[in-house]
Each structure stands twice: as C-alpha cells, then as structure tokens.
N, C-alpha and C positions, 0 to 999 in steps of 0.2 A: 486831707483828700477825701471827696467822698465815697461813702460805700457802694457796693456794687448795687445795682441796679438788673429786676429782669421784669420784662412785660410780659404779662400773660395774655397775650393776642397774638396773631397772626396779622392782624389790620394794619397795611401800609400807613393809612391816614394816622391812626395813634402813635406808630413810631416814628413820623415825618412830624406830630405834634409833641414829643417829647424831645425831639432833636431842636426843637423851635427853641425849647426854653433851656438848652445848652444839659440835656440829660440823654449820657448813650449808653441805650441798656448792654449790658456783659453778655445779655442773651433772654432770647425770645422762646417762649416754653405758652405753647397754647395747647389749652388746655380741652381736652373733648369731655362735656358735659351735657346733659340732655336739657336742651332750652325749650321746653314744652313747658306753657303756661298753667298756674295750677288752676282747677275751675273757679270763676269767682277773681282771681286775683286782677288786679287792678295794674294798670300800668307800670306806675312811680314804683310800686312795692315790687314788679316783675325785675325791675331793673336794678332794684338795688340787693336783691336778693342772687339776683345771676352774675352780678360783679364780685359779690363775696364769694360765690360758688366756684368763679375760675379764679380765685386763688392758690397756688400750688402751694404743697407742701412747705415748711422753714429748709432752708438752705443756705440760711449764712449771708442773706441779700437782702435786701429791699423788693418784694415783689408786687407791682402794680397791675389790678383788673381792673375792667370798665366794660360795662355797657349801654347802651344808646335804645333808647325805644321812643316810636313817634308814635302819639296817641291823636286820633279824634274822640275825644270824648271819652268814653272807656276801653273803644274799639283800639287793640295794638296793629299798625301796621308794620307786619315783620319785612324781613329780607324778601323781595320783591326775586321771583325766581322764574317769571315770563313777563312777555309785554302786555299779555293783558291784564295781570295781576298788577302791573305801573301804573298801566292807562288807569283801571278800577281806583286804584290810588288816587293818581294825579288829579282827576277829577270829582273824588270827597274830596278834596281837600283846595284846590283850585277857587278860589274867591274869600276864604275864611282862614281864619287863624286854626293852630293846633299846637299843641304843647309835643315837646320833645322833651325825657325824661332822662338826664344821663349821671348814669350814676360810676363813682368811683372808688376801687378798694384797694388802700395798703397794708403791707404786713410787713411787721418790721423784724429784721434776725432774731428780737426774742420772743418772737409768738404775737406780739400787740397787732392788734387789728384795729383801724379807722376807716369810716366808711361814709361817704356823702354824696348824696343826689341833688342835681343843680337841676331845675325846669327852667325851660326857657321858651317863651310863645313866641311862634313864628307864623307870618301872615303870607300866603301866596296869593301872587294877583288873579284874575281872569283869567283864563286859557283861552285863545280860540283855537279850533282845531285844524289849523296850521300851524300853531306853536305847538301844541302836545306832539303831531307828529312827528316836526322833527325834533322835538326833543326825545322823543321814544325813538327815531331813527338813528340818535347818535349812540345808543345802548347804551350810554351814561350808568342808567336806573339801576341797571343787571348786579343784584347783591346787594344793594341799597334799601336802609328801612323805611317806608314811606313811598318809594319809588324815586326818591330822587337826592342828588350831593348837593349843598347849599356853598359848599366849595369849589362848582364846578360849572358847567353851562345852563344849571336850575339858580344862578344868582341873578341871573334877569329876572326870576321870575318872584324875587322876595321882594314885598312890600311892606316889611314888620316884622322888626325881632325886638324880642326884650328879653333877657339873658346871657345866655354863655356862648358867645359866636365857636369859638373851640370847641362847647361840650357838645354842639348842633353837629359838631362835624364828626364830634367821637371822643374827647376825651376835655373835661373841665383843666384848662390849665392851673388857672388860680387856683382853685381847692384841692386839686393836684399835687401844687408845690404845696401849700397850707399842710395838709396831708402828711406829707414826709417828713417837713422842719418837727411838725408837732410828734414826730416817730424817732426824730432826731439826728434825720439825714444833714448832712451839711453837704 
C-alpha cells in the first residue's frame, strides 16, 4: 500500500493532476511563503527554489511542492492580478514562443529531498483584438502566470509546445512519478 501522500498547494489544477495519475493526497497543507523574486534571479532558478521552499515540515508522508513560472526571456510573468496585467501579458507573448519553467519537489518521511525542473517552450499564435478580448472577457487569466490556462479556452491559441503539457499546466507528471518511486513511494 502506498504511503501517505500531502500536497503542498492549494492549486485545484495540481490536485486534479495528481488524481490524473491515480495519487490522492491524505491532505493539502499550503504553505504561505514570501514568493518575491530575489534581484537578479533568473526564472528556471526562481522556480525551483520556490518549490523546495513550499515544502513542509517531515510528518511521516510523502510531501510534494511545485511551481510554474512563464518566462519571456528573463522577464517572469507572475500571477496575473487585473485585466490589464493579462492583456500586457497576452500580448509579449502573442506571436512568439516563451519557456515555461516548472519545477517540482519531494520529501520523503526520512528527510530526503529530490527536486526537478522540466522547461517546456510554448508558442502562442497571433491575437487579433477580438480574440484577446474575449478571451480577457471570459476572466480565464484571473490568477494565472503569464495571463492565461493552456488547459482551458487559451488552447485555441497554442501553436507550439515542446515539453511537459502537465508541467505547463502546473505540475510535471512524469518526473513527478520519477520523483517518488526514486524516494521509494510505491
């Protein structure tokens, strides 16, 4: 039987992608940590530093962090927290590709830690602005990094992925599972 399992998020998306691959955490413990980037730091290194950091305490589980950062270039596009902060988004990024950085951490009941970040480039088409509108009209964006879900009514708008469709959305399933087995979940 396997061990118990806890997510350290609060993210619907993660725990609807750990139920994907038949793992249901004992319990959800998110974790409040101060997600300010440090000056200088670089995307790939923001994310995999902030998936170690919402690891809770050992308590006898399997405890999995992650998090997702969409980069143009070095620039992080965080959680989108108005419509014009999406629009401003949607269109950097609207005609060109940009890396999405998702990184993921377990800790195993006796302290071991594994940690891996999967990039994955993804290309959005063209906008015109009848599509950005309504896609900004359907609030989609709202809490999304980048301004928009690549799982949701922004998948008309992918032209190009190369990566981890799962870790775009929020969490690497395969390195995920890799993860655990090598922590020695069964």
């Amino acid at each position: 039987m396997p061990l118990q399992v806890i997510l350290a998020s609060a993210s619907p998306r993660r725990l609807a992608l750990l139920r994907q691959i038949g793992i249901e955490p004992s319990r959800i413990a998110a974790p409040k940590i101060d997600e300010t980037p440090q000056k200088g730091e670089l995307p790939r290194v923001f994310a995999r530093r902030m998936a170690l950091e919402k690891l809770t305490p050992n308590s006898g589980a399997f405890v999995i962090a992650a998090d997702t950062v969409v980069a143009a270039g070095r620039r992080m596009l965080h959680k989108t927290e108005s419509r014009a902060e999406a629009e401003t988004y949607l269109r950097l990024l609207a005609g060109r590709r940009h890396k999405v950085h998702s990184a993921v951490a377990v800790r195993a009941p006796d302290g071991r830690i594994a940690c891996r970040v999967v990039d994955s480039a993804v290309g959005l088409a063209r906008l015109d602005d009848t599509q950005l509108q309504t896609y900004l009209d359907s609030g989609e964006w709202q809490g999304k990094a980048g301004g928009y879900a690549i799982q949701g009514l922004a998948a008309s708008f992918i032209d190009y992925l190369s990566g981890s469709y799962s870790g775009v959305v929020g969490l690497p399933l395969h390195e995920t599972m890799k993860l655990l087995r090598g922590l020695g979940w069964r």
